[in-house]
C-alpha positions in Angstrom: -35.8 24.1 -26.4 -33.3 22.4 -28.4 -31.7 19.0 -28.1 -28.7 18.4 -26.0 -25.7 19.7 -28.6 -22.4 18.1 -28.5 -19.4 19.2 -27.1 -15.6 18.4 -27.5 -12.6 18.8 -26.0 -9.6 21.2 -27.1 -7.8 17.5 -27.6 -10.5 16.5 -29.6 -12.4 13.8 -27.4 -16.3 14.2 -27.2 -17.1 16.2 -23.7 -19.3 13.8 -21.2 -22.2 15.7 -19.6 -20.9 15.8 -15.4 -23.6 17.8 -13.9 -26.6 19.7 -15.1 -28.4 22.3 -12.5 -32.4 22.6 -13.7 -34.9 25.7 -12.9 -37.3 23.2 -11.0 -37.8 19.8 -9.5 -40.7 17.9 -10.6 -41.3 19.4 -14.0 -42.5 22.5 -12.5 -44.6 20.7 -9.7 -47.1 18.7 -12.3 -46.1 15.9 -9.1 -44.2 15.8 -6.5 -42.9 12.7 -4.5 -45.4 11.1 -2.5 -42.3 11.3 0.6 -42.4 15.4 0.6 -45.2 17.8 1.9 -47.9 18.4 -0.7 -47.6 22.6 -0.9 -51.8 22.3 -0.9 -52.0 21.2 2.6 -53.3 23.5 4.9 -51.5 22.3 8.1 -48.2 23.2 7.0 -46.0 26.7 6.6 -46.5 28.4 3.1 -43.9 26.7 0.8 -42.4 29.2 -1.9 -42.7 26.9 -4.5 -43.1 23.4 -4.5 -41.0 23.1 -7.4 -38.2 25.4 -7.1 -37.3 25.0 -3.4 -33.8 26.6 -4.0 -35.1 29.3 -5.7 -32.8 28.8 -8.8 -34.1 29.9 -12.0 -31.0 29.5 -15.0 -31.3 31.6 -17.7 -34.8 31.6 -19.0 -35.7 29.0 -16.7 -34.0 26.1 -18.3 -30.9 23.7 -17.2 -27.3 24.9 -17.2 -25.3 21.8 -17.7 -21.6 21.4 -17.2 -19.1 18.8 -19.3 -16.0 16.9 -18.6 -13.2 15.6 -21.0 -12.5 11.7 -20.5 -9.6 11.9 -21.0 -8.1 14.2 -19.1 -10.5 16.3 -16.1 -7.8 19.2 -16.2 -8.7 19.9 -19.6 -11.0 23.0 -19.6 -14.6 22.3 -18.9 -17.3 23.0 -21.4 -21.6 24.5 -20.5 -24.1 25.0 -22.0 -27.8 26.8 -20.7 -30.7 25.6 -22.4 
């Protein structure tokens, strides 16, 4: 993986990153909070993955990330997958 590259805007401005959608929650299930069922336990339904409950995986399982121009949101958005 690389480090987060910047982006700017057709008017120049630096892009601002607005959402990013990750492959997992969690880190790939190393933890998970303390408030959600632990995939181990025995007394609940199979879970299909403890750390990718929605079952999104973006390109090879990294983050696609979506930006924003400051100074103007109807200026074409800019992504990246990483």
């Amino acid at each position: 993986m690389t480090d987060l590259q910047r982006q700017y805007c057709d008017c120049g401005r630096e892009l601002r990153l607005m959402l990013t959608i990750d492959s997992s929650e969690w880190g790939g299930a190393g933890w998970w909070p303390r408030e959600d069922p632990s995939p181990t336990d025995p007394d609940l339904p199979p879970v299909p993955s403890a750390g990718e409950p929605t079952q999104i995986a973006v390109g090879r399982y990294g983050a696609y990330r979506v930006f924003v121009c400051p100074a103007d949101a109807s200026h074409p958005h800019g992504a990246d997958v990483q």
